[in-house]
PADRENMAR-746681 format. One line per field, with one value per residue (C-alpha): residue number from 1; residue in three letters; x, y, z. Coordinates in nm, 4 decimals, padded with zeros to 6 digits. Example, Ala and Ser with C-alpha at 12.3 -4.5 7.8 and 13.67 -1.06 7.14 Angstrom:
2
nr: 1, 2
rest: ALA, SER
X: 01.2300, 01.3670
Y: -00.4500, -00.1060
Z: 00.7800, 00.7140
end
This chain:
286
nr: 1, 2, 3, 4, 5, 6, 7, 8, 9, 10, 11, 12, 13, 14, 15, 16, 17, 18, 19, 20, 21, 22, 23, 24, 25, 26, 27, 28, 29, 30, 31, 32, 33, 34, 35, 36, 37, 38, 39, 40, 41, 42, 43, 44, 45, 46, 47, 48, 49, 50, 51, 52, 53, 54, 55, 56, 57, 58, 59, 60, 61, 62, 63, 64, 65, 66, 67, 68, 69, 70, 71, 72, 73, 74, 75, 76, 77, 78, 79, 80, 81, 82, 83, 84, 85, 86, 87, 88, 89, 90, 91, 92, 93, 94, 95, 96, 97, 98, 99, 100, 101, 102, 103, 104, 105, 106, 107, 108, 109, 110, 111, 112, 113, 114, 115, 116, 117, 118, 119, 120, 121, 122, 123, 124, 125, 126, 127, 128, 129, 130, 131, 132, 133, 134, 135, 136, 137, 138, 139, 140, 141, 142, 143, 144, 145, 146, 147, 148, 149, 150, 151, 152, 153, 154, 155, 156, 157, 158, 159, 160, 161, 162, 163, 164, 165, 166, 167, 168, 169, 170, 171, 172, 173, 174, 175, 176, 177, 178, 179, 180, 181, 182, 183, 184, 185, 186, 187, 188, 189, 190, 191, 192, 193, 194, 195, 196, 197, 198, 199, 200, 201, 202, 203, 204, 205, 206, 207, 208, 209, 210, 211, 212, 213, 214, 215, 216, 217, 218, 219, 220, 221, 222, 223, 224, 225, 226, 227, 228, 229, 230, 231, 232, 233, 234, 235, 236, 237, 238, 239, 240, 241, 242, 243, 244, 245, 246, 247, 248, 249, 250, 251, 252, 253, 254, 255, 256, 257, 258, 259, 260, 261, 262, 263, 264, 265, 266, 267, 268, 269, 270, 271, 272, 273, 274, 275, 276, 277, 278, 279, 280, 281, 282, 283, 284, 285, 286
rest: UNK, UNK, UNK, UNK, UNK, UNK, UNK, UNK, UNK, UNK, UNK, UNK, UNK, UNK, UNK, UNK, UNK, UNK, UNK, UNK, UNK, UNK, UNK, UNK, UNK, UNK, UNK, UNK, UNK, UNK, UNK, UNK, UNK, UNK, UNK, UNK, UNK, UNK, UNK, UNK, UNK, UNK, UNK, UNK, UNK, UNK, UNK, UNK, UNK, UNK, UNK, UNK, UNK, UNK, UNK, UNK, UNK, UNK, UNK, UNK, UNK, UNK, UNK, UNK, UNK, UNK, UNK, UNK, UNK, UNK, UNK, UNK, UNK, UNK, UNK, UNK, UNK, UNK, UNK, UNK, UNK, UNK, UNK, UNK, UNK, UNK, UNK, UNK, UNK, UNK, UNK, UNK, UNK, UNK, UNK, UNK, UNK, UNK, UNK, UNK, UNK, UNK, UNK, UNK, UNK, UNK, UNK, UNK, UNK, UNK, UNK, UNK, UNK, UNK, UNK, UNK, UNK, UNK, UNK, UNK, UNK, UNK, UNK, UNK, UNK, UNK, UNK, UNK, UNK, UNK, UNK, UNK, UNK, UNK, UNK, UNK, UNK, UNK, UNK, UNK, UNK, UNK, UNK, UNK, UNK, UNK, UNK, UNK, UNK, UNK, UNK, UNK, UNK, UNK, UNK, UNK, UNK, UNK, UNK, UNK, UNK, UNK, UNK, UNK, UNK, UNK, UNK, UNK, UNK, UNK, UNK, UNK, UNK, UNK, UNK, UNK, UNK, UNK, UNK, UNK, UNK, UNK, UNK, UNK, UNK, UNK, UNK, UNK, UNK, UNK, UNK, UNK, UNK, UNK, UNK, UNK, UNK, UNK, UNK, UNK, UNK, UNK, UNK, UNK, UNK, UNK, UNK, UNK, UNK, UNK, UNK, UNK, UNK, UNK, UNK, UNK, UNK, UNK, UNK, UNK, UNK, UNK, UNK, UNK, UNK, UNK, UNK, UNK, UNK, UNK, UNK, UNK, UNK, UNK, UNK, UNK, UNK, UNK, UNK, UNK, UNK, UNK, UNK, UNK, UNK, UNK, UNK, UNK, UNK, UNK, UNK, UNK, UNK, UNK, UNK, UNK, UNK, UNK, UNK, UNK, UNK, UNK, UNK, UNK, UNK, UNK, UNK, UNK, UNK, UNK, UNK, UNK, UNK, UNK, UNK, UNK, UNK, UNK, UNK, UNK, UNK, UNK, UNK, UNK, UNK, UNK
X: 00.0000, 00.1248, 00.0636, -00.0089, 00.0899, -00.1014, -00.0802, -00.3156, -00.2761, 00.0585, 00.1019, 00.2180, -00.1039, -00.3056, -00.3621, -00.5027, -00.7908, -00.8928, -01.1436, -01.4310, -01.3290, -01.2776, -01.2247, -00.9561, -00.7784, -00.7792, -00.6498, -00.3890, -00.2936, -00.2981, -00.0455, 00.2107, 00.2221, 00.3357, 00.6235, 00.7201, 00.7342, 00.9029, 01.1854, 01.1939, 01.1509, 01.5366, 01.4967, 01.1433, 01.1481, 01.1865, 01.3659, 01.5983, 01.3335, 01.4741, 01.6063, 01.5000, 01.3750, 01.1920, 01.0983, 00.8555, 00.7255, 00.3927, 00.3661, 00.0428, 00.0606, 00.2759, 00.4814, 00.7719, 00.5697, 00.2593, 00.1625, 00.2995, 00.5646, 00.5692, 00.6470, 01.0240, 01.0024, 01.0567, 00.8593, 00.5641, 00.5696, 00.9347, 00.8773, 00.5501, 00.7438, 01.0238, 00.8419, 00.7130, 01.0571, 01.0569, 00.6872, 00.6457, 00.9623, 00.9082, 00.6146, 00.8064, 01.0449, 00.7159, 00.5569, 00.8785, 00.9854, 00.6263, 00.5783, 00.9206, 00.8985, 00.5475, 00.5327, 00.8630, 00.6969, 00.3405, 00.5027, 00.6788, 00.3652, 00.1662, 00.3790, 00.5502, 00.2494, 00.2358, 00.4201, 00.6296, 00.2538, 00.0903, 00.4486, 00.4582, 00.1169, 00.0747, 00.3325, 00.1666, -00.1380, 00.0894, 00.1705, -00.1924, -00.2794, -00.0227, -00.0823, 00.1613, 00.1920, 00.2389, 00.5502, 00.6812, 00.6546, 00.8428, 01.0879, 01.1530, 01.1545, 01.4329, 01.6719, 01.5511, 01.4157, 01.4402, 01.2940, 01.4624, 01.2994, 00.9453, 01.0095, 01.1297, 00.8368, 00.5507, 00.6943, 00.6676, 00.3004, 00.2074, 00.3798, 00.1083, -00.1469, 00.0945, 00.2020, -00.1776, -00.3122, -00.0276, -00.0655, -00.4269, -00.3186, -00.0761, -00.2851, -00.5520, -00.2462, -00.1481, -00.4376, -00.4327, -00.3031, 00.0175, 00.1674, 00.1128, 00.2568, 00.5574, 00.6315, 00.6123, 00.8768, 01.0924, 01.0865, 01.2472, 00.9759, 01.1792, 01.1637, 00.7376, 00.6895, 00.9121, 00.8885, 00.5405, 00.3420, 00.4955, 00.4041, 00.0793, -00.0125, 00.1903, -00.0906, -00.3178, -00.0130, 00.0874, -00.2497, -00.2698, 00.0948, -00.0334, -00.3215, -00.0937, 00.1173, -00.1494, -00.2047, 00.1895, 00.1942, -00.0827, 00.0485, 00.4434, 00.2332, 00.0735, 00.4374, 00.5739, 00.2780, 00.3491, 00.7626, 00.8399, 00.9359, 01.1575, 01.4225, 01.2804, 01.5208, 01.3838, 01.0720, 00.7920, 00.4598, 00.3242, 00.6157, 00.4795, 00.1443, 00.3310, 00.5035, 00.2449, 00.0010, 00.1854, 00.0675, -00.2835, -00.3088, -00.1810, -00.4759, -00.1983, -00.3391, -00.1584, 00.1633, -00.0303, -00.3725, -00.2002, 00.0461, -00.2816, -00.4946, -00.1908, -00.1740, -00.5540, -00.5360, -00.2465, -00.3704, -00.7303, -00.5323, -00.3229, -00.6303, -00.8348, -00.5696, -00.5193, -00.8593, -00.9289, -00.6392, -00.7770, -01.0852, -00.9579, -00.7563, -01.0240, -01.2880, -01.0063, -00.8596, -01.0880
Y: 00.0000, 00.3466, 00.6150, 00.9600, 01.2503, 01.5259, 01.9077, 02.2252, 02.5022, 02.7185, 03.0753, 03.0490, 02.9438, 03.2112, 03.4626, 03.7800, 03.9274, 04.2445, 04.3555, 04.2633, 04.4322, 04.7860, 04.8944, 04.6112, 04.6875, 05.0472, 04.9522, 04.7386, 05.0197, 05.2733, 05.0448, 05.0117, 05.3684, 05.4182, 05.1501, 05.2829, 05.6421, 05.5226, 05.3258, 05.6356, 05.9303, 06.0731, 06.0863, 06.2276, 06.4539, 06.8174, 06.9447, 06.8201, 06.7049, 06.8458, 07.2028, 07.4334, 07.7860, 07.9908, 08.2877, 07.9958, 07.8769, 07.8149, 07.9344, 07.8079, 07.6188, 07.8183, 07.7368, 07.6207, 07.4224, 07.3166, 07.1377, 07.4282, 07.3929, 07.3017, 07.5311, 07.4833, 07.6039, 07.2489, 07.1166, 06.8712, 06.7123, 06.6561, 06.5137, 06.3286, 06.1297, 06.0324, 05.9960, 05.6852, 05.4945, 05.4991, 05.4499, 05.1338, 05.0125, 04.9418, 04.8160, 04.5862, 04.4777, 04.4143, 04.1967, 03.9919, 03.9110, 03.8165, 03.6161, 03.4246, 03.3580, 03.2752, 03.0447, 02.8534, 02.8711, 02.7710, 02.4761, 02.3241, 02.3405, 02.1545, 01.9040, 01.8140, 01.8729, 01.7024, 01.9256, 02.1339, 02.2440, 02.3023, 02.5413, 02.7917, 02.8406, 02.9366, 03.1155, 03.3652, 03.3646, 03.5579, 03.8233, 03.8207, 03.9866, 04.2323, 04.5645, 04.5864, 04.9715, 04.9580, 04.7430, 04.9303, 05.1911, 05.0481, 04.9260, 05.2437, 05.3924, 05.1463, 05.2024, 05.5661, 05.6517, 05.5185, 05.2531, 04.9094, 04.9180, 04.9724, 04.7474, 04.4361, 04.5008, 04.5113, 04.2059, 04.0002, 04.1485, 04.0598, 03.6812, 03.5077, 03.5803, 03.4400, 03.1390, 03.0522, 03.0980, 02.8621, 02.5983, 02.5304, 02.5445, 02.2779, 02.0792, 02.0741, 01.9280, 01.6346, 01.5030, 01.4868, 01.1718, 01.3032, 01.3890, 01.0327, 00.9035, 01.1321, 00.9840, 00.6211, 00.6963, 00.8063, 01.1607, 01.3889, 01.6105, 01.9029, 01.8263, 01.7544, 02.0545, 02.3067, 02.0875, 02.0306, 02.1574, 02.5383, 02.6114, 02.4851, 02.7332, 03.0160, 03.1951, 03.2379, 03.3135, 03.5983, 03.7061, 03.7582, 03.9411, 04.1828, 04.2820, 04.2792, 04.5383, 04.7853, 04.7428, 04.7738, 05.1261, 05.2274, 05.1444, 05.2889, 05.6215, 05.6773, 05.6152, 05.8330, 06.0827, 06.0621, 06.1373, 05.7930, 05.6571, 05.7918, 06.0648, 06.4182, 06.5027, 06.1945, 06.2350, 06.0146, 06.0417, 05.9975, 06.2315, 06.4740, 06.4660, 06.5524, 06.8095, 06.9930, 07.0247, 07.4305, 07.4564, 07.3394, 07.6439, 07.8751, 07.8022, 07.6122, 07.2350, 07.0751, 06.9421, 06.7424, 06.6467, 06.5118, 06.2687, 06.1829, 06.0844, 05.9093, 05.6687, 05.5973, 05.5170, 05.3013, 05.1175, 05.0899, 04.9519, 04.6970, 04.5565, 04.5387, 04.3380, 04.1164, 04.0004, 04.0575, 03.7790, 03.5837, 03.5059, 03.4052, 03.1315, 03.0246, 03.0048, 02.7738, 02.5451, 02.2210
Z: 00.0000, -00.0879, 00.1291, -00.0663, 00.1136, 00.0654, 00.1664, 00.2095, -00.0350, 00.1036, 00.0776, -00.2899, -00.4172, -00.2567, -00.5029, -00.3838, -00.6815, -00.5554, -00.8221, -00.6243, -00.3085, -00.4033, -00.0340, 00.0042, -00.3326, -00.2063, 00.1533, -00.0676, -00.2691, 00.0330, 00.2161, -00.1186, -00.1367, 00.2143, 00.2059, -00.0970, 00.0512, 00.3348, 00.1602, -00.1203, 00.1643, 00.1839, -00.2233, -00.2206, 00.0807, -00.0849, 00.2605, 00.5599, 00.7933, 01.0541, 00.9434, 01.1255, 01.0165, 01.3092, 00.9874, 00.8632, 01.2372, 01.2568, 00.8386, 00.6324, 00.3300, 00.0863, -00.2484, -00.0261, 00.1922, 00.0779, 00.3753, 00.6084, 00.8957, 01.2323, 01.5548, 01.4752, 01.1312, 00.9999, 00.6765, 00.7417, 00.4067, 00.4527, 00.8153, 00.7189, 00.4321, 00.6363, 00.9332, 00.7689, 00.7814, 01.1818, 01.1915, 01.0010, 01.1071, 01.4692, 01.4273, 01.1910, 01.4233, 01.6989, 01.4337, 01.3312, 01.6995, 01.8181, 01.5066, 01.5041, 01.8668, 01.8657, 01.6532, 01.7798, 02.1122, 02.0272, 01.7619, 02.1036, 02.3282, 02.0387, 01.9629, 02.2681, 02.4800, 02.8482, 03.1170, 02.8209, 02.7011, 03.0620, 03.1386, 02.8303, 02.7620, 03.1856, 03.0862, 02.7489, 02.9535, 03.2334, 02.9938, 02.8354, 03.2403, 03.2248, 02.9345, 02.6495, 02.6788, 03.0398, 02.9819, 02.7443, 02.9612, 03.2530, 02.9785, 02.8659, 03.2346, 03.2736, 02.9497, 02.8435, 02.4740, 02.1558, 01.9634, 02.0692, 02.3955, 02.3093, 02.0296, 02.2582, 02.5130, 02.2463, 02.1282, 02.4688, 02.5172, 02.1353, 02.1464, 02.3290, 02.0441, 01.7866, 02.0047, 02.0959, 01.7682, 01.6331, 01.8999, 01.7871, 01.4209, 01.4897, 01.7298, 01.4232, 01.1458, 01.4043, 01.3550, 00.9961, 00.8439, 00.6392, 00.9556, 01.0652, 00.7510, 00.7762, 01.1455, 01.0008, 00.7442, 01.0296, 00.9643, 01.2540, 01.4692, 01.3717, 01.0242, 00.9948, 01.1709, 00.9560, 00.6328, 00.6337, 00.9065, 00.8974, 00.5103, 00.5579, 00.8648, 00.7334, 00.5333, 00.8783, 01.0736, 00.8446, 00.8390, 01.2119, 01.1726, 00.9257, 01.1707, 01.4694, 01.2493, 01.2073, 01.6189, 01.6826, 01.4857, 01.6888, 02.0219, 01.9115, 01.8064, 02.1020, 02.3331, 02.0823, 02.1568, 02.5204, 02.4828, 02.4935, 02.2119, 01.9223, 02.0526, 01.9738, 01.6518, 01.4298, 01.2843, 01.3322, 01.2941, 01.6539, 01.7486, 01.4857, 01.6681, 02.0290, 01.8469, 01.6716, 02.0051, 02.0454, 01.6219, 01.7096, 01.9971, 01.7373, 01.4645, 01.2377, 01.3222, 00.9759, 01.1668, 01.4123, 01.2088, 00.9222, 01.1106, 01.2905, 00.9875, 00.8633, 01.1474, 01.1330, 00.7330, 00.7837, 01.0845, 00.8859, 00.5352, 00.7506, 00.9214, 00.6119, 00.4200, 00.7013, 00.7827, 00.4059, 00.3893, 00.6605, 00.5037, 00.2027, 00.3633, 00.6207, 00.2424, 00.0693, 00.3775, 00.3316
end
């Protein structure tokens, strides 16, 4: 008897058709633009971000500046379009530490199960009681500004989503019978589960990452917001929003409004294409 091995569609064969879901194609579009103006920002930017010019403070849209300047003088459409590099990359970093360590974490509890199992998910349900901005705030308390800190503590309080979502993934493919048939050939553990088992949960995984993105720019925005996150010379756009709360008391609310509706577009595009994403892989997994 020949045992056929057989495996769910991976990530490769999902093709993503967005010409019957105009708001999704738009949220898809929406979220190109802004990577590509945040790799392309020191090229696109018309000004040093963070030149200062008190004779154009608080200044209105003009020729120069067509989105005006903030209380410093400095341009907003410079700062907005390189604001994007530090504000999508942190919440890159939150998304590829959670996920990586997730699923490692969740894999292990799944497959080894018994006392291993009991131990780490007691464990992510510790840090599901204790608020992901409040421990990046006592993280940053601890080793001052910037954006490894925040980054590292967003991570711990985002892992045990990823880890519990992938321990029930992986729970559901032991059962199935390749998995089986893999072990009677003598195939390692290590092997099933990254061979096999790890392509075939990948597309839900990276679903949940893409929505856990548009919730880790959110979160960085507001620490930013608060003086906690970037240092005050590199321009972000939840620093921008800090920043531009003297323009907003002067009648000149561009600096801080724009950064603002930036953060809710991107947060609402990421969200979109991940549950957008999500669906289409729960509609196609028999």
């Amino acid at each position: 008897m020949t045992a056929v091995l057989t495996r769910r569609p991976g990530l490769g064969r999902i093709k993503v058709r967005s010409a019957g879901a105009p708001l999704h194609a738009f949220c898809l579009a929406f979220v190109a633009l802004v990577v590509l103006a945040a790799l392309f920002a020191p090229w696109l930017a018309p000004h040093d971000p963070n030149a200062v010019d008190l004779s154009q403070a608080l200044a209105g849209t003009t020729a120069d500046h067509p989105l005006g300047a903030d209380a410093a003088g400095r341009d907003t459409h410079s700062r907005l379009l390189v604001g994007a590099r530090a504000s999508l990359l942190g919440p890159l970093g939150v998304v590829a530490f959670s996920t990586v360590l997730g699923v490692a974490v969740g894999m292990a509890a799944a497959w080894r199960g018994g006392w291993l199992d009991s131990v780490l998910s007691r464990s992510t349900e510790l840090v599901f009681a204790f608020p992901g901005m409040l421990l990046a705030i006592i993280v940053i308390s601890v080793y001052g500004e910037g954006l490894l800190a925040p980054v590292i503590a967003l991570a711990v309080a985002y892992l045990p989503y990823v880890s519990r979502l992938t321990r029930s993934l992986v729970l559901a493919e032991r059962m199935r019978p390749y998995v089986s048939a893999y072990q009677v050939q003598g195939h390692s553990p290590l092997a099933i589960c990254l061979r096999h088992i790890l392509p075939n949960i990948a597309p839900v995984v990276l679903a949940q990452a893409t929505i856990n993105f548009g919730y880790a720019l959110m979160d960085l925005a507001g620490l930013s917001f608060l003086g906690l996150g970037v240092p005050p010379l590199t321009p972000d756009w939840g620093r921008m929003v800090f920043d531009g709360q003297t323009a907003i008391q002067h009648g000149y609310p561009l600096s801080a409004v724009l950064p603002c509706v930036l953060i809710v577009l991107t947060v609402v595009a990421f969200n979109v294409v991940g549950e957008r994403w999500a669906d289409r892989v729960a509609r196609r997994t028999p």
